[in-house]
C-alpha positions as CSV (number, residue, x, y, z in Angstrom):
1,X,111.3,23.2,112.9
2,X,114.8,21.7,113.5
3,X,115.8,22.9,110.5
4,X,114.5,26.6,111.4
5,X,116.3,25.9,114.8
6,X,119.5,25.8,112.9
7,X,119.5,28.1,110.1
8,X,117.7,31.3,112.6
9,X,120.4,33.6,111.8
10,X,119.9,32.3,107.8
11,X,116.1,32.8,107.7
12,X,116.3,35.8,109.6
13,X,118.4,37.5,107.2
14,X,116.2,36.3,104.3
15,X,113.3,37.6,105.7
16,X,114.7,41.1,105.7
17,X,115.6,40.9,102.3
18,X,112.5,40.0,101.1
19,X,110.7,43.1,103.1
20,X,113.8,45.6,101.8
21,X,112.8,44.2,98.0
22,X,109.0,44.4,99.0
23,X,109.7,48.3,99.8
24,X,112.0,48.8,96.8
25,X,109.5,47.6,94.2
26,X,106.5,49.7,96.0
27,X,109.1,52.8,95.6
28,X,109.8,51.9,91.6
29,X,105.7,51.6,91.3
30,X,105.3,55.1,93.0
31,X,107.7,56.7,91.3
32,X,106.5,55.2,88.3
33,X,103.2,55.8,88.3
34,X,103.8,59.5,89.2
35,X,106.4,59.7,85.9
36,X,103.2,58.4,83.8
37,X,101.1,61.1,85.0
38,X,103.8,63.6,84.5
39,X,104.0,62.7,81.0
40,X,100.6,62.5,80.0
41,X,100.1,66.0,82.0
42,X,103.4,67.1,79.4
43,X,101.2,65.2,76.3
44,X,98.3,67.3,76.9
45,X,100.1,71.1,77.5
46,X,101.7,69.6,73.7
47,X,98.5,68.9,71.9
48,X,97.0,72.2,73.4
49,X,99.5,74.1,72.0
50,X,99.4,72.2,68.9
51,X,95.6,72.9,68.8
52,X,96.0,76.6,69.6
53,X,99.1,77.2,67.4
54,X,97.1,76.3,64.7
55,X,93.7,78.4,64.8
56,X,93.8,82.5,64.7
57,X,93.1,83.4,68.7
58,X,90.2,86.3,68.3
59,X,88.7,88.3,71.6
60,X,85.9,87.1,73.2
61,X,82.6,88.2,72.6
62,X,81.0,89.6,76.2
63,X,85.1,91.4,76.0
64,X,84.2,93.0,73.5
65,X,81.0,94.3,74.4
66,X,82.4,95.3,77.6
67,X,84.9,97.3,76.1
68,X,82.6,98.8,73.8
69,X,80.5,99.8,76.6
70,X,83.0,101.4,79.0
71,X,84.2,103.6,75.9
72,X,81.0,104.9,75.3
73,X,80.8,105.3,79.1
74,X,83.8,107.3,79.2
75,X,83.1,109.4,75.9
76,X,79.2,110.2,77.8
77,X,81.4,110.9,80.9
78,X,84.1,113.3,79.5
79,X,81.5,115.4,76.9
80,X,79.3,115.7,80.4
81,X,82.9,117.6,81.9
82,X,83.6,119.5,78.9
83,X,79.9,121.3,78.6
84,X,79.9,121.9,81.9
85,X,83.5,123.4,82.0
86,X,82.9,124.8,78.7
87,X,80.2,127.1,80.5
88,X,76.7,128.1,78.6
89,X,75.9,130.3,75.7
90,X,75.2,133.3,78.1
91,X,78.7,132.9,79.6
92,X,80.3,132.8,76.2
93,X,78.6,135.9,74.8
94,X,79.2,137.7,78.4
95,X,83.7,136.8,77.8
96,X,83.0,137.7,74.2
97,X,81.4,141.2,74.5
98,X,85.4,142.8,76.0
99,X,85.6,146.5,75.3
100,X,88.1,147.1,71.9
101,X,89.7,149.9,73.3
102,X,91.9,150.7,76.3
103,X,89.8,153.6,77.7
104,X,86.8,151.5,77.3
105,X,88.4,149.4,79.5
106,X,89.4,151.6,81.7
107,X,86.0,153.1,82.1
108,X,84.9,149.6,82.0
109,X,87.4,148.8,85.1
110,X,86.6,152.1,87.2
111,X,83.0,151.5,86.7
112,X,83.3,148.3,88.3
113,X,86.0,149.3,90.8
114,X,82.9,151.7,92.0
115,X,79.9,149.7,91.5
116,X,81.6,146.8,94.0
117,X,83.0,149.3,96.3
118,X,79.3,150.3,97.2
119,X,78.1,146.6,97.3
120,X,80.7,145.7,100.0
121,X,79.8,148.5,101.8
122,X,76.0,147.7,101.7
123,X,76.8,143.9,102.3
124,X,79.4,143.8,104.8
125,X,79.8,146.0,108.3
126,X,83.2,148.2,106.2
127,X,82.6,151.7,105.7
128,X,82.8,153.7,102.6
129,X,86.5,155.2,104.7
130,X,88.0,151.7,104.7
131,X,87.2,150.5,101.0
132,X,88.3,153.8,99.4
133,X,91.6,152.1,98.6
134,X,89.9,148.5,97.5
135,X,90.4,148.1,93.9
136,X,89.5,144.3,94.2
137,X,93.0,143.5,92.3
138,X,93.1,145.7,89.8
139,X,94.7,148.7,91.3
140,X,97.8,148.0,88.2
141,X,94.8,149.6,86.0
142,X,93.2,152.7,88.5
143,X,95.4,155.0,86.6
144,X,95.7,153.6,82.5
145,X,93.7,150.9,80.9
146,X,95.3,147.6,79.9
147,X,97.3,146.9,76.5
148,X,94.7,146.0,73.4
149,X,96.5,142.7,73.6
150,X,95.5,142.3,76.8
151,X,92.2,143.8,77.3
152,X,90.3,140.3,76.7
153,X,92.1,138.7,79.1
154,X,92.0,141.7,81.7
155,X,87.5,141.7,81.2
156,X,87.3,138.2,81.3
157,X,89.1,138.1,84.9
158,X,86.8,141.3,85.8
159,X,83.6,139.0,85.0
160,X,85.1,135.7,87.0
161,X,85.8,138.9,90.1
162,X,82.5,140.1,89.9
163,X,80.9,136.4,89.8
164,X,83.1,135.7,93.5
165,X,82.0,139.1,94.7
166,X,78.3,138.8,94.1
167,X,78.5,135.5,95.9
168,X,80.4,136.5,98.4
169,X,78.3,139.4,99.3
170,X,75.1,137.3,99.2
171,X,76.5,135.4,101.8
172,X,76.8,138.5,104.0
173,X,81.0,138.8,105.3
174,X,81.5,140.8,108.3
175,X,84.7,142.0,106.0
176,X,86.7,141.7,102.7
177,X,89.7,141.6,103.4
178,X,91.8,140.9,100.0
179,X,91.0,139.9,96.5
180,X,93.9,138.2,94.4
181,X,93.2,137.5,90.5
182,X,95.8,135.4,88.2
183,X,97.4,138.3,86.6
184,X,98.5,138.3,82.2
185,X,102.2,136.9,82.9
186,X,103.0,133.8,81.4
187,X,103.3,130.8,83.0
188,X,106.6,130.9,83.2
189,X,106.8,134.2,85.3
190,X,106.9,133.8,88.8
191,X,104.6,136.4,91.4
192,X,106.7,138.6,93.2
193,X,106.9,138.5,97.3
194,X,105.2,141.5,98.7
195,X,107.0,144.2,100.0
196,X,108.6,143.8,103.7
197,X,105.9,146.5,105.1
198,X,102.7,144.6,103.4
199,X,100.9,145.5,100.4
200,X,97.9,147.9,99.6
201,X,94.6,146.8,99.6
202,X,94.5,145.5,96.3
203,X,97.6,145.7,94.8
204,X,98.2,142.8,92.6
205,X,101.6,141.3,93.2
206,X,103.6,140.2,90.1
207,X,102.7,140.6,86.2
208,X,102.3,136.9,87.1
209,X,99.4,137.6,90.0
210,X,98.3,134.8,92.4
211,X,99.2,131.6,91.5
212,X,98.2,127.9,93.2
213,X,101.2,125.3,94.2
214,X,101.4,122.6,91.9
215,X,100.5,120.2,94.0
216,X,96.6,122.0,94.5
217,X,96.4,123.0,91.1
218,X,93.4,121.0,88.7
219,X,95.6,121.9,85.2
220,X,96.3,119.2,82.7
221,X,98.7,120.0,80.6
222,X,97.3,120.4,77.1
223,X,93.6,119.4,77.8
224,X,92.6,122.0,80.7
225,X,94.4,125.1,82.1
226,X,93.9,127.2,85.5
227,X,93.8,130.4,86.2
228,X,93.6,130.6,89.9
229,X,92.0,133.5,91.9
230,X,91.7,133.9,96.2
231,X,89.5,135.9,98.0
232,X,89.9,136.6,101.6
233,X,87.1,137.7,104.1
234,X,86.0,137.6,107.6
235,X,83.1,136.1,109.0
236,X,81.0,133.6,110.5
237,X,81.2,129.4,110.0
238,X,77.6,129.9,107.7
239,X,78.9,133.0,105.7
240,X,81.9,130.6,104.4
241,X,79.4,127.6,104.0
242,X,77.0,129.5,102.4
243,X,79.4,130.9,100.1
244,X,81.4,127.3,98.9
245,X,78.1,125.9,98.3
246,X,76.9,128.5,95.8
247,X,80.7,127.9,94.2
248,X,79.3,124.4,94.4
249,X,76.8,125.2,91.8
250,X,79.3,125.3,88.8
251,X,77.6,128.5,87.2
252,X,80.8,129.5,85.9
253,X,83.7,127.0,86.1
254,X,85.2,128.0,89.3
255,X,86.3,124.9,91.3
256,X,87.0,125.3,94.9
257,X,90.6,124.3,96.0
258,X,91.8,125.1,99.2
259,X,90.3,126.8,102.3
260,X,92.0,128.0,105.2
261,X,90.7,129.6,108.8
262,X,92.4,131.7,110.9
263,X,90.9,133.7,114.1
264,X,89.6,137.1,112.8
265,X,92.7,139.5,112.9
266,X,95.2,137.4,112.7
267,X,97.6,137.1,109.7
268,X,96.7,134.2,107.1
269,X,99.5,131.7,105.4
270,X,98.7,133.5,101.9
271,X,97.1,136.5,102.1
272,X,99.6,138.6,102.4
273,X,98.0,141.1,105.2
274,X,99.2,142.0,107.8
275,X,97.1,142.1,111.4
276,X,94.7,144.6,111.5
277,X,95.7,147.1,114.1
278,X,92.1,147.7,115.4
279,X,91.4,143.9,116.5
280,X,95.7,143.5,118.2
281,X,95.3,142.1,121.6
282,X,96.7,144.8,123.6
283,X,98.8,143.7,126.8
284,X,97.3,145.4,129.9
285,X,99.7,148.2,131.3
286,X,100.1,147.9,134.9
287,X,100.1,151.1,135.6
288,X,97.1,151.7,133.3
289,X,95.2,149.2,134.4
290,X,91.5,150.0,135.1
291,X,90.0,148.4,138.1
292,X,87.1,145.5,137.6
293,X,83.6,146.4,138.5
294,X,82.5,143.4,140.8
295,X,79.1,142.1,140.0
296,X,76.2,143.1,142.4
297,X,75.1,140.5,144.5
298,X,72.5,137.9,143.7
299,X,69.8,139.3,145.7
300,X,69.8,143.0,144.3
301,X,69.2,141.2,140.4
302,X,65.6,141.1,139.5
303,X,66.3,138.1,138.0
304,X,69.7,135.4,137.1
305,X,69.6,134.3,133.3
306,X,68.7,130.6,133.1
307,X,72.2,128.3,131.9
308,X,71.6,126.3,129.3
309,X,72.8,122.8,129.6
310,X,73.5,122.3,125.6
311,X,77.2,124.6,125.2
312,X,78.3,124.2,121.3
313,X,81.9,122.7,121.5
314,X,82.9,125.0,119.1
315,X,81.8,128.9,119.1
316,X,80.2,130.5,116.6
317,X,83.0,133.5,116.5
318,X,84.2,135.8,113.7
319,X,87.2,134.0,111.7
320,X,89.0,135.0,108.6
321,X,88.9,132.5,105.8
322,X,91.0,132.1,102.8
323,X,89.4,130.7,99.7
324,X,91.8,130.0,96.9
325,X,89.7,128.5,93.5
326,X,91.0,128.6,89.9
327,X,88.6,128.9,86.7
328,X,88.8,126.1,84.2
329,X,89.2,126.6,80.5
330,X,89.4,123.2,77.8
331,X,92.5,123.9,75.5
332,X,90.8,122.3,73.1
333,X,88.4,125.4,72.5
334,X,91.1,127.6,72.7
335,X,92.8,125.9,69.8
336,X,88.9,125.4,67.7
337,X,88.5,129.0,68.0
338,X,91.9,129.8,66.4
């Protein structure tokens, strides 16, 4: 104790060096023991690669099954599209059967000019007055008959018309207002913008005809083309449902792609008509102005209609729609039949 009484300042400083070489040699062990691990982790990733560099790496077995299987899954999936766009036997034999001459088709297009002009008539509230000039966008053929080279392509867009129109009709428009077909320009011709006073009723616009933006168009390039047709009618919420649904039936490759509303009357985005004067709001005149009957009093009514408590948030009223669809053709065919 005398001893530790003199040398405090000596054992003190003694004792902290033996506590700083304490720490220093649990820091080497650390550090050590986390180099070792290191390395045998680096040994391992060696020897796998070894192990895999020398054996020929194959795909697994449920892989390839499971590749196999969606293949077939797609092939099953894309024949399913192609019969159904490819349309049945009747269909073909119908496109197939054209006229081979141009008065035959010119017959062939007054005929049908006349035969639909009495079923609108029957099927919608127009009279025989108003669809005199309705040539349901053939009107470039009311005079001559299309070119040979054309003829096929001019019957098979009288068949996909008269397909629309019949379903059209069955779903009972008040009106039809328009009918726009694709036209025989190329795809590289553009449709021409109608006159600045409207068009006629019927008058196809452009060699071109009606055409769809890119952006709504269903084309592929080099697997499925479009031809795009737009009908435009007047009528009730059910007449349009009715009709899209029947569309919905795929019995000839028509695929619905756009539909717009507009309140009966007024001018649609594409159609191309102008207002009918008939349904213009007139502004009251106030010097024409016919005074308002006033209602007879409650007590000289046999009897006040009962209000009904459930009002429909939106009224069932007249509205012109404009249905734009395009009918599908494989490219592939086109080049087997060739």
């Amino acid at each position: 104790m005398k001893w530790l009484k003199k040398n405090l300042i000596f054992t003190v400083i003694m004792v902290l060096l033996a506590g700083a070489l304490g720490f220093e040699v649990y820091l080497i062990l650390g550090k050590r023991a986390t180099a070792v691990k290191a390395e045998e982790n680096f040994q391992s990733k060696v020897d796998e690669h070894q192990a895999l560099s020398g054996k020929q790496i194959l795909p697994h077995t449920n892989n390839v099954d499971l590749t196999r299987q969606e293949i077939e899954r797609q092939r099953a999936e894309q024949e399913i599209y192609e019969a159904v766009i490819r349309g049945d036997e009747e269909l073909a034999a119908a496109l197939a059967a054209h006229p081979t001459s141009s008065t035959n088709a010119l017959f062939g297009i007054q005929f049908f000019v006349e035969e639909y002009r009495d079923k609108a008539a029957a099927a919608t509230q127009m009279t025989e007055t108003q669809l005199a000039g309705e040539y349901f966008g053939f009107q470039a053929y009311a005079q001559t008959g299309p070119r040979e080279d054309l003829i096929p392509i001019v019957y098979k867009q009288q068949l996909v018309v008269s397909y629309i129109l019949d379903q059209l009709f069955a779903a009972q428009p008040e009106s039809l207002v328009s009918v726009s077909r694709p036209g025989e320009g190329g795809a590289s011709e553009q449709a021409a913008p109608p006159p600045a006073g409207g068009r006629d009723r019927g008058q196809q616009v452009g060699r071109a005809g009606f055409r769809l933006s890119p952006d709504l168009t269903a084309a592929i390039p080099g697997v499925i083309e479009a031809e795009a047709y737009q009908v435009v009618f007047t009528g009730r919420a059910s007449t349009l449902r009715t009709f899209l649904n029947t569309i919905a039936q795929f019995e000839m490759p028509l695929v619905v792609r756009s539909v717009e509303v507009a309140p009966a009357g007024e001018r649609s985005s594409t159609s191309g008509q102008q207002e009918p004067a008939t349904r213009r709001r007139r502004r009251a005149d106030p010097e024409t102005v016919e005074p308002v009957q006033e209602p007879a009093p409650a007590e000289q009514t046999e009897e006040a209609a009962p209000v009904s408590d459930n009002i429909p948030l939106v009224a069932n009223n007249v509205s012109q729609f404009t249905v734009a669809m395009e009918y599908l053709d494989l490219v592939q065919d086109k080049n087997a039949d060739r």
